[in-house]
LODRENMAR-654622 format. One line per field, with one value per atom (N, C-alpha, C, O): residue number from 1; atom name; x negated, y, z negated. Coordinates in Angstrom, 3 decimals, always signed. Atoms other than C-alpha are relative to their C-alpha. Example, Ala and Ser with C-alpha at 12.3 -4.5 7.8 and 13.67 -1.06 7.14 Angstrom:
<marses>
k	c(1 1 1 1 2 2 2 2)
a	c(N CA C O N CA C O)
xx	c(-0.890 -12.300 -0.900 -1.936 +0.820 -13.670 +0.770 +0.261)
yy	c(-1.190 -4.500 +1.200 +1.181 -1.190 -1.060 +1.090 +2.198)
zz	c(+0.000 -7.800 +0.000 -0.665 +0.060 -7.140 -0.730 -0.899)
</marses>
This chain:
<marses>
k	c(1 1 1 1 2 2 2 2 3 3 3 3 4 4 4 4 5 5 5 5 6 6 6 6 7 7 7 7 8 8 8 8 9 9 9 9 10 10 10 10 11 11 11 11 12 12 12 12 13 13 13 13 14 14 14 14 15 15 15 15 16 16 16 16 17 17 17 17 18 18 18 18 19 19 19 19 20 20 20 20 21 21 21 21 22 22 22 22 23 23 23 23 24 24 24 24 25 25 25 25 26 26 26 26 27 27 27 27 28 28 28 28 29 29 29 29 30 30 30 30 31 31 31 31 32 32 32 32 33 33 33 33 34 34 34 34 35 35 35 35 36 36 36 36 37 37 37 37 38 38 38 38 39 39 39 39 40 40 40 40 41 41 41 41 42 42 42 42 43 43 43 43 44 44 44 44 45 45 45 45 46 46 46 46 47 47 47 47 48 48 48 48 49 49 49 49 50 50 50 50 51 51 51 51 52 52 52 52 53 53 53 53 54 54 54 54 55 55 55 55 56 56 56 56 57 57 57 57 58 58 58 58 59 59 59 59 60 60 60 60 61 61 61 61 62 62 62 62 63 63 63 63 64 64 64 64 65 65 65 65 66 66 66 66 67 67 67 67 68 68 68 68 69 69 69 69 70 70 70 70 71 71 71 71 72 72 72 72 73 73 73 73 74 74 74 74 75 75 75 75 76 76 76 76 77 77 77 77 78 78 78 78 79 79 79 79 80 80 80 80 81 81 81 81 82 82 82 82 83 83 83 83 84 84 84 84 85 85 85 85 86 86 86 86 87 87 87 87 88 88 88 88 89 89 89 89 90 90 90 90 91 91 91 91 92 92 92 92 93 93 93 93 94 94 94 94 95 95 95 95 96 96 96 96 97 97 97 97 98 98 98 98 99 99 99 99 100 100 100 100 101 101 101 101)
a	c(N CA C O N CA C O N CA C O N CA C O N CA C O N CA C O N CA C O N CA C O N CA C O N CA C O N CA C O N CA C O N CA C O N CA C O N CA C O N CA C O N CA C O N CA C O N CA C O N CA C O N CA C O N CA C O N CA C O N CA C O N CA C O N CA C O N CA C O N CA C O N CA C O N CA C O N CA C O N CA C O N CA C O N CA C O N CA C O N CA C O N CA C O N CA C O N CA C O N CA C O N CA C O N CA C O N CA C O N CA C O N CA C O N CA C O N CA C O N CA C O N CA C O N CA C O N CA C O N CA C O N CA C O N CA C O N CA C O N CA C O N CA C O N CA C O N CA C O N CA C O N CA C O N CA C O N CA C O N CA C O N CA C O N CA C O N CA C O N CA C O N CA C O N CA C O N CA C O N CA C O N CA C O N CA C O N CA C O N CA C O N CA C O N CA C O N CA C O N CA C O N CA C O N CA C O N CA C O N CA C O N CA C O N CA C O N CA C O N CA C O N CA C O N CA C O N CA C O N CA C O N CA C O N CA C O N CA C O N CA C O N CA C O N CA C O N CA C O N CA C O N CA C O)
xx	c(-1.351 -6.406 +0.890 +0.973 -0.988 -3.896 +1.335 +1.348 -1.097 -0.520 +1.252 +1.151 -0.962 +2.583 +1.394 +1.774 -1.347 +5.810 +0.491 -0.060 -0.630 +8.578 -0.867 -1.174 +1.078 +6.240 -0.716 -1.610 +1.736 +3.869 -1.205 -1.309 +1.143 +0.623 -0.311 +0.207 -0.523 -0.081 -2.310 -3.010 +1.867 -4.323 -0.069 +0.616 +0.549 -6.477 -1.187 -1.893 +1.412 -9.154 -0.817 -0.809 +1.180 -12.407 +0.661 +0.457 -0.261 -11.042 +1.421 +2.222 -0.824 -8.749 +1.632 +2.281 -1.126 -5.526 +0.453 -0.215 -0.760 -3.202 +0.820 +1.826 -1.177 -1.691 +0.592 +0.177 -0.912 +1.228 -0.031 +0.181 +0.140 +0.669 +0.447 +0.269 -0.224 +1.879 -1.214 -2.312 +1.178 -0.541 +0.182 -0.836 +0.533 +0.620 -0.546 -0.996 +0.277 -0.020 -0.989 -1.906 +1.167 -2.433 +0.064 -0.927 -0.613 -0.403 +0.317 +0.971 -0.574 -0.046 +1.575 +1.960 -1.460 +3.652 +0.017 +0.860 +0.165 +2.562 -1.196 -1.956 +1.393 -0.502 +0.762 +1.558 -0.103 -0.293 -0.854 -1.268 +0.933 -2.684 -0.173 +0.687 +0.544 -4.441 -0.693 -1.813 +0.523 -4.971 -1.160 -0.992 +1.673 -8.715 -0.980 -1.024 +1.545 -12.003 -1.155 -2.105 +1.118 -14.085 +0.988 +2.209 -0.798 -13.506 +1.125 +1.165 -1.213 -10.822 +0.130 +0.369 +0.296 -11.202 +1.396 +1.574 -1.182 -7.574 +0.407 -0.017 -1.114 -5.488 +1.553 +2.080 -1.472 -1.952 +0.938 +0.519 -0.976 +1.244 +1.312 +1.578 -1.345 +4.919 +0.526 +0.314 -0.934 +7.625 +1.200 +1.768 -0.680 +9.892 +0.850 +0.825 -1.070 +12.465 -0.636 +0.117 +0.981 +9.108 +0.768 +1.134 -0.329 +10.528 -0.988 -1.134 +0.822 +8.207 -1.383 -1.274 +1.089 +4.591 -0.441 +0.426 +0.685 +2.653 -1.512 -1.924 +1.292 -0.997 -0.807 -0.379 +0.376 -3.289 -1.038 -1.628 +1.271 -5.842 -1.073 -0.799 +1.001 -8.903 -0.297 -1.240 -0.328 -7.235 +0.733 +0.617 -0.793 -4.904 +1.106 +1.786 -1.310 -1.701 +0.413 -0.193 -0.513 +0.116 +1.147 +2.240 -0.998 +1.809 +1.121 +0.661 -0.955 +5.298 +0.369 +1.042 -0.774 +6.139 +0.913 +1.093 -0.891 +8.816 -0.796 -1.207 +0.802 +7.189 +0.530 -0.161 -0.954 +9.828 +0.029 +0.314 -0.049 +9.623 -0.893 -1.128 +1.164 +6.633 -0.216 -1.320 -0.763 +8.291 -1.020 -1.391 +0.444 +6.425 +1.296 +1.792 -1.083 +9.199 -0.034 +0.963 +0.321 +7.059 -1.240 -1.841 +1.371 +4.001 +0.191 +0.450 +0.414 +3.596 -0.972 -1.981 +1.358 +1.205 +0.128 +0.800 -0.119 +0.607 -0.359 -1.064 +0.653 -0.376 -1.368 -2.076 +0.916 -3.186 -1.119 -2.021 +0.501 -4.410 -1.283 -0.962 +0.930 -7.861 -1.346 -2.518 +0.688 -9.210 +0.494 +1.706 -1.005 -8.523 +0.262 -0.312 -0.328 -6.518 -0.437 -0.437 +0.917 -8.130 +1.188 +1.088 -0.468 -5.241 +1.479 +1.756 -1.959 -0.942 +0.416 -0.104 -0.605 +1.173 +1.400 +1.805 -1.829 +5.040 +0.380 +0.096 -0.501 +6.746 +1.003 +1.949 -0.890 +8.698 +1.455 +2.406 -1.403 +11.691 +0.203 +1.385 -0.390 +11.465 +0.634 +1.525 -0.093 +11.451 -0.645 -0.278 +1.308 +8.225 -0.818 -1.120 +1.445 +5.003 -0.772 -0.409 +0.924 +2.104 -1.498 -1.473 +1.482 -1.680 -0.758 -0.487 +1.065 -4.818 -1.218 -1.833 +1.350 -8.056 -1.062 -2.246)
yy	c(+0.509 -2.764 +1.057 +2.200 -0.853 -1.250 -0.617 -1.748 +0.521 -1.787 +1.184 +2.411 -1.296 +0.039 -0.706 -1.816 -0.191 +0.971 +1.101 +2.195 -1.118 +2.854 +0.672 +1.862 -1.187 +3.891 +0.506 +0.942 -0.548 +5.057 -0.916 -2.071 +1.038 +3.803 +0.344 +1.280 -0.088 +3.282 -0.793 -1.725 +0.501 +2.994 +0.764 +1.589 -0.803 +3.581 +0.535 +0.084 -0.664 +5.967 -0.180 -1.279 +0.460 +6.439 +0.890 +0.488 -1.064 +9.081 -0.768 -0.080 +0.726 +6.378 +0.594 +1.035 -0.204 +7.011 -0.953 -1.765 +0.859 +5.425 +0.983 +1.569 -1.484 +8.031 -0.972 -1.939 +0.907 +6.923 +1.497 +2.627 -1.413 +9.390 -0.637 -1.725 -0.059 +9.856 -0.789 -0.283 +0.066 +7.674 +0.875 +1.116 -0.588 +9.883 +1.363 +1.989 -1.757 +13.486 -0.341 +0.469 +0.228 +12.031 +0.798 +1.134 -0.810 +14.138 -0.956 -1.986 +0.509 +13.077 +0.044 +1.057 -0.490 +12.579 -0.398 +0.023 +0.317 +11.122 -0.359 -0.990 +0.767 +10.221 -0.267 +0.463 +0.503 +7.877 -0.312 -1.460 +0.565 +7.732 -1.241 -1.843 +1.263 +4.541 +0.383 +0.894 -0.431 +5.099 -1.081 -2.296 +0.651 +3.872 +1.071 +2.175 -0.134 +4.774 +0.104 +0.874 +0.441 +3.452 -0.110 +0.042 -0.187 +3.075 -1.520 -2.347 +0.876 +0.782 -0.823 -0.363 +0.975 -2.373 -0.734 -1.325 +0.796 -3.657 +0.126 +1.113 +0.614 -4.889 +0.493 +0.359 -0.402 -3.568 -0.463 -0.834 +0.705 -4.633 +0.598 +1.366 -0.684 -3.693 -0.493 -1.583 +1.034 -5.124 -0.144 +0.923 +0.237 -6.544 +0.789 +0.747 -1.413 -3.709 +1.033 +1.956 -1.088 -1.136 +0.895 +1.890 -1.380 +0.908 -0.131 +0.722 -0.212 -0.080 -0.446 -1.642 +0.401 -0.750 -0.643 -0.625 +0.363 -2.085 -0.172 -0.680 +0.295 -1.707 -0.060 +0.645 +0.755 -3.208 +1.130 +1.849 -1.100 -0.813 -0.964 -2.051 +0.616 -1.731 -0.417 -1.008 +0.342 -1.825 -1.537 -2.104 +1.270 -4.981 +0.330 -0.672 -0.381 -2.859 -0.261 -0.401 -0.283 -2.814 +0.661 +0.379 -1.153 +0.215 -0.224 -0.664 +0.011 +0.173 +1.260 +2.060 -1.150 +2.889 -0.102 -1.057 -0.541 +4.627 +0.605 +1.749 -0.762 +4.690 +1.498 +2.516 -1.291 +7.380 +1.074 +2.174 -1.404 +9.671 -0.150 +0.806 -0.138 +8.753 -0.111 +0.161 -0.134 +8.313 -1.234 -1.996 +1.161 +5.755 -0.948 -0.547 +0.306 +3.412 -1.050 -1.436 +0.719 +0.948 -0.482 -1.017 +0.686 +0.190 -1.321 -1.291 +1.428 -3.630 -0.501 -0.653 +0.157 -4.657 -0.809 -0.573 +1.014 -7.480 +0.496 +1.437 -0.633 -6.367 -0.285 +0.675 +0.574 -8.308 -0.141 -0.966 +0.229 -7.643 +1.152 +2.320 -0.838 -5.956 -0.494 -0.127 +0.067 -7.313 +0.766 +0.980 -0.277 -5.775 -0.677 -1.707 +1.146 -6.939 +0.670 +1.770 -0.003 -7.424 -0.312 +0.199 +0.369 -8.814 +0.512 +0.616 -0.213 -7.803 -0.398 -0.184 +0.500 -9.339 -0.209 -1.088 +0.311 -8.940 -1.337 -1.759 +1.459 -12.307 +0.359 +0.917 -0.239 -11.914 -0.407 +0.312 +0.860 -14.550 +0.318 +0.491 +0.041 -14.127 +1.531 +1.703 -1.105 -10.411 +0.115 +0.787 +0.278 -11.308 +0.337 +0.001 -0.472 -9.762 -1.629 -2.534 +1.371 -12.563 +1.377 +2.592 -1.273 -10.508 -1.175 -2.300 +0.680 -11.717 +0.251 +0.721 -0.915 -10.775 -1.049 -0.775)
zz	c(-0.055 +7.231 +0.674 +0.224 -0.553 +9.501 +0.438 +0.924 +0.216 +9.588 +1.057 +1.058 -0.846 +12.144 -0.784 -1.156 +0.622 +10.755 +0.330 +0.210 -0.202 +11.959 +1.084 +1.009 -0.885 +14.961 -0.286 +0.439 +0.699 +13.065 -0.211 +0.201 +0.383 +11.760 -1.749 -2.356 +1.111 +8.338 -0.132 +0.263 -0.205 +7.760 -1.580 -2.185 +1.327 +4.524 +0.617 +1.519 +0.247 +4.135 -0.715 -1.270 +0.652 +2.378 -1.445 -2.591 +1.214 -0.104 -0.962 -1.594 +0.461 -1.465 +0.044 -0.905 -0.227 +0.402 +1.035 +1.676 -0.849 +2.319 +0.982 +0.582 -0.933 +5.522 +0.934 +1.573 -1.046 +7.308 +0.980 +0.542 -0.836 +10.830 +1.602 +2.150 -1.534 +14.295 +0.791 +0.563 -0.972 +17.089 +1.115 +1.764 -0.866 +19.589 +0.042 +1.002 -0.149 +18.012 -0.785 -0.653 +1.149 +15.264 -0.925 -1.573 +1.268 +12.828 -1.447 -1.283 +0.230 +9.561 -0.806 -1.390 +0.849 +7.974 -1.756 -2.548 +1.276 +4.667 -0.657 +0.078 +0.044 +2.655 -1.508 -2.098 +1.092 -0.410 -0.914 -0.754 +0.917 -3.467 +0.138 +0.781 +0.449 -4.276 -1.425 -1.421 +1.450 -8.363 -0.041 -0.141 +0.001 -8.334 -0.525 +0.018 +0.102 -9.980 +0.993 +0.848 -0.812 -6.981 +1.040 +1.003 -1.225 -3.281 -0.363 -1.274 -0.009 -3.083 +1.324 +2.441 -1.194 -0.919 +0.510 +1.575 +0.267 -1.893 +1.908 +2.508 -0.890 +1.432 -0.230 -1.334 +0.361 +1.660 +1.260 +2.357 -0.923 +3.457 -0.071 -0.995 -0.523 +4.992 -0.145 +0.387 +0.076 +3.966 +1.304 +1.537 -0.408 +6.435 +1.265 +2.495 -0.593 +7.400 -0.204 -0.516 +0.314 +6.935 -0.540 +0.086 +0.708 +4.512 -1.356 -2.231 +1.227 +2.000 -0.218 +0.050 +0.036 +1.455 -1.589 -2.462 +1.251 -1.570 +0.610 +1.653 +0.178 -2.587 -1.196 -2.110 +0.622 -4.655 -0.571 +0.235 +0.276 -7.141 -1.195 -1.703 +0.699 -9.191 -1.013 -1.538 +1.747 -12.359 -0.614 -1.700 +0.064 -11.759 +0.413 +0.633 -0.320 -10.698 +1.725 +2.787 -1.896 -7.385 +0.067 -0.423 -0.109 -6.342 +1.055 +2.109 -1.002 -4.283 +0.731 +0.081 -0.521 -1.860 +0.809 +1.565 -0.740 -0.429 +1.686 +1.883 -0.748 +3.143 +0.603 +0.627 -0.320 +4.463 -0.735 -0.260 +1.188 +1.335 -0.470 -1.210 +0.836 +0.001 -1.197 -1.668 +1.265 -3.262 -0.400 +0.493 +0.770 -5.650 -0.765 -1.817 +0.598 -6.451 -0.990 -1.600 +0.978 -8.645 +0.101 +1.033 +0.136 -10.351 -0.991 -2.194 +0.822 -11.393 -0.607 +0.081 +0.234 -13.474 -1.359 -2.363 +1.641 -16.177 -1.030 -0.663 +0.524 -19.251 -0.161 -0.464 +0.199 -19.479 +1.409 +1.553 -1.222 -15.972 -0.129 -0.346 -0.110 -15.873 +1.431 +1.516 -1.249 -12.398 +1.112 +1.146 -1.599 -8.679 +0.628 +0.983 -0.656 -6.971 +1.880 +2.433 -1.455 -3.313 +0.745 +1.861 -1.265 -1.464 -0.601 -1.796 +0.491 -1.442 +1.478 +2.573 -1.005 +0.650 -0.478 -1.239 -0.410 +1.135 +0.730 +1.850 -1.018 +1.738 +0.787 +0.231 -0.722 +4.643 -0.282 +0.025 +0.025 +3.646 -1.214 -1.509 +1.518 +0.044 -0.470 -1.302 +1.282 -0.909 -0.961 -1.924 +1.291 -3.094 +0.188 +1.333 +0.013 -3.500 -0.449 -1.201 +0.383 -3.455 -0.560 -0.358 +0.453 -4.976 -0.081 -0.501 +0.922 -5.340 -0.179 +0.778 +0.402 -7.125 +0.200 +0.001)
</marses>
């Protein structure tokens, strides 16, 4: 899954991260956990006005970031949620996260 924001690029790794980095210096400016046990297959997405991402971990949660600061600005998560979730998707019109395991 790869995703551009803000001119950048925004890719996961194997070491369960998420780096938002320069394509033309291949520097990066941020890398974001993925709280997982195991590799992490989850799908992640940009919202809108790319300032924010969400991704999906193996527990049932989905994390919100601050792509610009890197800041974690919310973890959602049912209480009752103990599947991964495989897919996140920012609704463009709504302002809504859609998930699904």
């Amino acid at each position: 899954c790869i995703r551009y924001a803000n001119g950048n690029l925004l890719t996961k790794s194997f070491d369960n991260q998420l780096h938002y980095w320069r394509s033309d210096t291949q520097e990066i400016v941020h890398s974001f956990p993925i709280t997982s046990q195991k590799s992490n297959h989850s799908r992640f997405d940009v919202s809108a006005d790319e300032q924010y991402l969400c991704v999906g971990s193996d527990h049932g949660s989905v994390y919100v970031y601050d792509i610009r600061t890197s800041d974690l600005m919310a973890e959602l998560c049912h209480k009752k949620a103990t599947k991964a979730v495989d897919v996140v998707y920012l609704l463009r019109t709504a302002g809504k996260i859609a998930t699904s395991n």
